[in-house]
N, C-alpha and C positions, 0 to 999 in steps of 0.2 A: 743798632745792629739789625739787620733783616730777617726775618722770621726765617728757617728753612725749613720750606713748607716738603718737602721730597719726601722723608719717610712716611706723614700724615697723606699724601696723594698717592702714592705705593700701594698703603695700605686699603686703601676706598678702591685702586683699580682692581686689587687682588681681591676684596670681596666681589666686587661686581663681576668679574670673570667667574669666583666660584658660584656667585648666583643664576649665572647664564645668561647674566644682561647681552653678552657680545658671544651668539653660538659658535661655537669651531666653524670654523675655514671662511669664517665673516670677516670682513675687513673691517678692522681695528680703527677708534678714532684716527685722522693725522696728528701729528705733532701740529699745525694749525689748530687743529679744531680743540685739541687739549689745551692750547694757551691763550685759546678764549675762553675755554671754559672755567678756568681755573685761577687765571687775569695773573699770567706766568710768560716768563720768556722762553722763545725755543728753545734755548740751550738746555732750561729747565724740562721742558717738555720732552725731548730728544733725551735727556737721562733716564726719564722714568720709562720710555721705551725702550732704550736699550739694558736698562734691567729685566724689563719683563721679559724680553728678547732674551737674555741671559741665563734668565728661571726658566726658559722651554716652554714658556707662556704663549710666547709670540715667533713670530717668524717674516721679516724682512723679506717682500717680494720682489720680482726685479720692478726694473725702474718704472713707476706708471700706475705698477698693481698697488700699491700700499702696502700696509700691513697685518697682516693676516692672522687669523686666530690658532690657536695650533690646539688647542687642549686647553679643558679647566685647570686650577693648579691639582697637583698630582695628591693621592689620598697613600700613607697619611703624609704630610708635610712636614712632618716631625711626629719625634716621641716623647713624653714625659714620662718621669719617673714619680713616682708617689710612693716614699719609704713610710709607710702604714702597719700597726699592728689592728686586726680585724677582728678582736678579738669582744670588740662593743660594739650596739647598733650604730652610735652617734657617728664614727669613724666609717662604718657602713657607707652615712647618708653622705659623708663629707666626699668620698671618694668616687660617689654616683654624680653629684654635681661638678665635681671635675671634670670625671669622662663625657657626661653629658653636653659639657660648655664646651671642652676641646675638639665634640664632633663638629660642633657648628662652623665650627675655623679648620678643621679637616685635619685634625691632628690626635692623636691616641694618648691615652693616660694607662700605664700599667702599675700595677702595684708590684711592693715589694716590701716583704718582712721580715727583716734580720729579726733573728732573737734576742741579741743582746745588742750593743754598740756597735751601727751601721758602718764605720770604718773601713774595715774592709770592701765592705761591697761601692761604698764611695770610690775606693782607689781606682777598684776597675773601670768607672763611668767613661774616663777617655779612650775614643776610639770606639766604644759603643754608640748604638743607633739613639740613646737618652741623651738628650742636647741641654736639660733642665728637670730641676729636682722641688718637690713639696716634698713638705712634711710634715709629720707631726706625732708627739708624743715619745719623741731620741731627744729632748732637750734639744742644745743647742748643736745644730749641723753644719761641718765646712768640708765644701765639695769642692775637688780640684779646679785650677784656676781656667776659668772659663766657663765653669756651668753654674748658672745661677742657682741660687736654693730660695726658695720662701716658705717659710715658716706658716701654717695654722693653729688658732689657737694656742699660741705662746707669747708672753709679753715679752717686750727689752725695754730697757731703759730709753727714755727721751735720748739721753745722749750717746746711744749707739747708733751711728750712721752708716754700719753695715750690712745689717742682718734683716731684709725683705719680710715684712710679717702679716697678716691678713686676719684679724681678731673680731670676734662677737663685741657688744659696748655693753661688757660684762658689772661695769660700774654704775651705769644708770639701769642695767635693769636688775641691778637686787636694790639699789635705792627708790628706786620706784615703785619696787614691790613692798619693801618694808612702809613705805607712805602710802599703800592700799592696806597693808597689816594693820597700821595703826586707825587709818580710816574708819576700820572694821569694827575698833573697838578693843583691839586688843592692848593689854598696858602690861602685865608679865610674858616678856617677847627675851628669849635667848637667841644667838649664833654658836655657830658649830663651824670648826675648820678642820680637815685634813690636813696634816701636814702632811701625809703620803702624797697627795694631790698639790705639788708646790703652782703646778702651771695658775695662773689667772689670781690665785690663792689673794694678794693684796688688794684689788680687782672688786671682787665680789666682797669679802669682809667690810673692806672700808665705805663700799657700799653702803651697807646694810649699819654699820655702824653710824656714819655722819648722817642719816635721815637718824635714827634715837636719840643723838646730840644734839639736832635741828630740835627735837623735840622734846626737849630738857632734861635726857638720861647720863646725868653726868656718869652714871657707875657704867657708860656704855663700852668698857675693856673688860669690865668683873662679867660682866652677860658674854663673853666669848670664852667657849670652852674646846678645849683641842681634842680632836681625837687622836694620840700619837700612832696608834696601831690597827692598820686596818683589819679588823678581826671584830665577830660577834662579840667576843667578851670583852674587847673596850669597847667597843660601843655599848654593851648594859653598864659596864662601871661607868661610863661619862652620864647615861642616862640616871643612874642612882645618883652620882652628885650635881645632877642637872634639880631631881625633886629634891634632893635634900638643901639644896642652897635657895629654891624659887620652888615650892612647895606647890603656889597656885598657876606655873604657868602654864600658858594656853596658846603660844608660837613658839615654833622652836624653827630655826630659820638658818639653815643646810645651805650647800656650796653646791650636793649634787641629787638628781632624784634615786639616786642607789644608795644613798646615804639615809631619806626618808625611808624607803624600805628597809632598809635594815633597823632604823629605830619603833616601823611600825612593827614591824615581827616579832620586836622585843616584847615589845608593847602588850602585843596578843598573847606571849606567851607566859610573860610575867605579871603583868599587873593590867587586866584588859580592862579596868577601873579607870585608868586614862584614856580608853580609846578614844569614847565621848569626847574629852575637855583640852586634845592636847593637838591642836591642828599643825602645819606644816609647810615651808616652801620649801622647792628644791631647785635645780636648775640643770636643763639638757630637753626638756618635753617629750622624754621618752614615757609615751601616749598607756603603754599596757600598764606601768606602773604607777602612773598618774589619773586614772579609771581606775585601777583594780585597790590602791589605798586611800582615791578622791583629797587629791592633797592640791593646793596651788604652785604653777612651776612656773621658770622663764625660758622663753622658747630661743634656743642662742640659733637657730636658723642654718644649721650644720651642713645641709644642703646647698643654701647660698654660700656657707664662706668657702665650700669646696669651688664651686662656679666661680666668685671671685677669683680665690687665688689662681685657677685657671687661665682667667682673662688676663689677669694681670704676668703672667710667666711667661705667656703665648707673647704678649703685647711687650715683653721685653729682647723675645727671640726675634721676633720680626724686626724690630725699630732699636733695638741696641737698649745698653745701661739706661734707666732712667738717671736725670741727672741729681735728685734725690730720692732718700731709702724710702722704700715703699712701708708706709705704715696705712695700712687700708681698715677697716670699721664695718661690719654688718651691722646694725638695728637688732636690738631682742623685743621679743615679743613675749607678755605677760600671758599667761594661759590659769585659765580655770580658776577664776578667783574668788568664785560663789561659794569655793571651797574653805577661804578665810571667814566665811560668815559664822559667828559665834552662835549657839543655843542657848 
């Protein structure tokens, strides 16, 4: 079967007009000259003209003149919706790398933050100027039929082939970091989970678990300890039975860097006897918290997966349904690890 190269050549004309390669009221390649460039038949060539022609791009002169430039594509070309609670830096950066990416392709990203269960506000999406929906931090989103949704920062299952998703590789960088933990020297090394925090939750743990099993920690299920309740006072009860079962440990290896703070605070305020001996990883590389208690974090790049998910939402407006679910990967990046060094 023959490639259909139309959407992919569409989309190369449309940047080039928006970059100004062809100024207004310039005569537009011919259909010749596009299906030499492109090593395409006029018919094919003749389509992608008369789309551009269609978007107000272009304009058919009479017979003789060619065809002429009329305008870049028009700003913004679309909207996005971004259902965001704004309430953390990390969500901050994710939704700066959205709007940032979608200037580039001339399209707007606006936020929007239901309090509770975005339903509602999904309903209304048809018929609004929002063509396409991110998200993150509503669990799982289903927006009426025609607008696509992509998820950040949320897992699904391998075998859901619905739900568009665009994740940190939240797996290799706490395994990675637990095999710089160990590096280190350290050998009484705990985990700590949220259950409040379900998102990435299996993710990171298993992480950080299968490098201690790599490394001969068969009790490496007895070293994870749950926080049920996000509250100061389970966090010092989990910390009490964190010294009381591992007396000498010296990592205690967190899902998030707000979690490391909260156990250093304990820390200072209870027993600042561990300050010294009781170091920490976290994950998010939020920078003030990560200076101001010198802990190692992993950097999930919150900015890039906003940019991604962008690309890829834009890149489904323009060009239609990918033909499978988009499961997309940012790289993490280890930060501050001089911090694991033992005294």
């Amino acid at each position: 079967m023959k490639e259909n190269k139309t959407p992919t050549l569409l989309k190369l004309l449309r940047k080039e007009l928006e970059a100004g390669k062809y100024p207004v009221n310039s005569r537009f390649p011919s259909e010749y000259d596009l299906a030499n460039r492109f090593d395409i038949n006029k018919t094919t060539a003749n389509k992608l003209v008369a789309t551009l022609v269609a978007e107000g791009l272009l304009a058919r002169g009479k017979r003789g003149c060619g065809t002429l430039v009329l305008k870049e594509s028009p700003f913004p070309k679309g909207q996005i919706a971004f259902l965001i609670q704004l309430s953390a830096a990390h969500v901050g950066a994710m939704l700066q790398g959205a709007v940032d990416y979608a200037q580039t392709r001339r399209y707007t990203v606006t936020p929007l933050s239901p309090k509770t269960n975005p339903t509602r506000m999904l309903s209304m999406l048809p018929g609004s100027p929002f063509k396409g929906v991110l998200t993150t931090a509503y669990d799982m989103v289903e927006a009426p039929a025609g607008i696509p949704v992509i998820h950040l920062d949320q897992n699904f299952s391998p075998s859901d082939i619905v739900h568009h998703a665009v994740n940190a590789e939240l797996y290799n960088g706490s395994y990675a970091m637990m095999k710089e933990a160990l590096k280190a020297g350290h050998r009484e090394i705990v985990i700590t989970v949220t259950d409040v925090l379900k998102i990435h939750m299996d993710q990171v743990i298993n992480g950080y678990k299968n490098a201690l099993l790599e490394a001969g920690y068969d009790d490496a299920d007895q070293r994870i300890f749950v926080i049920s309740e996000y509250s100061s006072h389970n966090f010092r009860q989990v910390l009490k039975k964190i010294l009381k079962n591992y007396p000498d440990v010296t990592l205690i290896a967190t899902e998030s860097d707000n979690d490391v703070a909260r156990f250093c605070q304990i820390i200072e305020d209870d027993c600042p006897e561990y300050k010294s001996k009781i170091k920490f990883s976290g994950f998010g590389h939020l920078k003030s918290l990560a200076e101001h208690y010198n802990f190692a974090t992993v950097d999930q790049h919150f900015y890039q997966l906003g940019a991604v998910a962008a690309e890829k939402m834009i890149d489904m407006l323009e060009n239609g349904k990918p033909d499978q679910v988009i499961r997309e990967t940012v790289p993490c990046e280890l930060c501050n690890l001089k911090a694991l060094a033992l005294k």
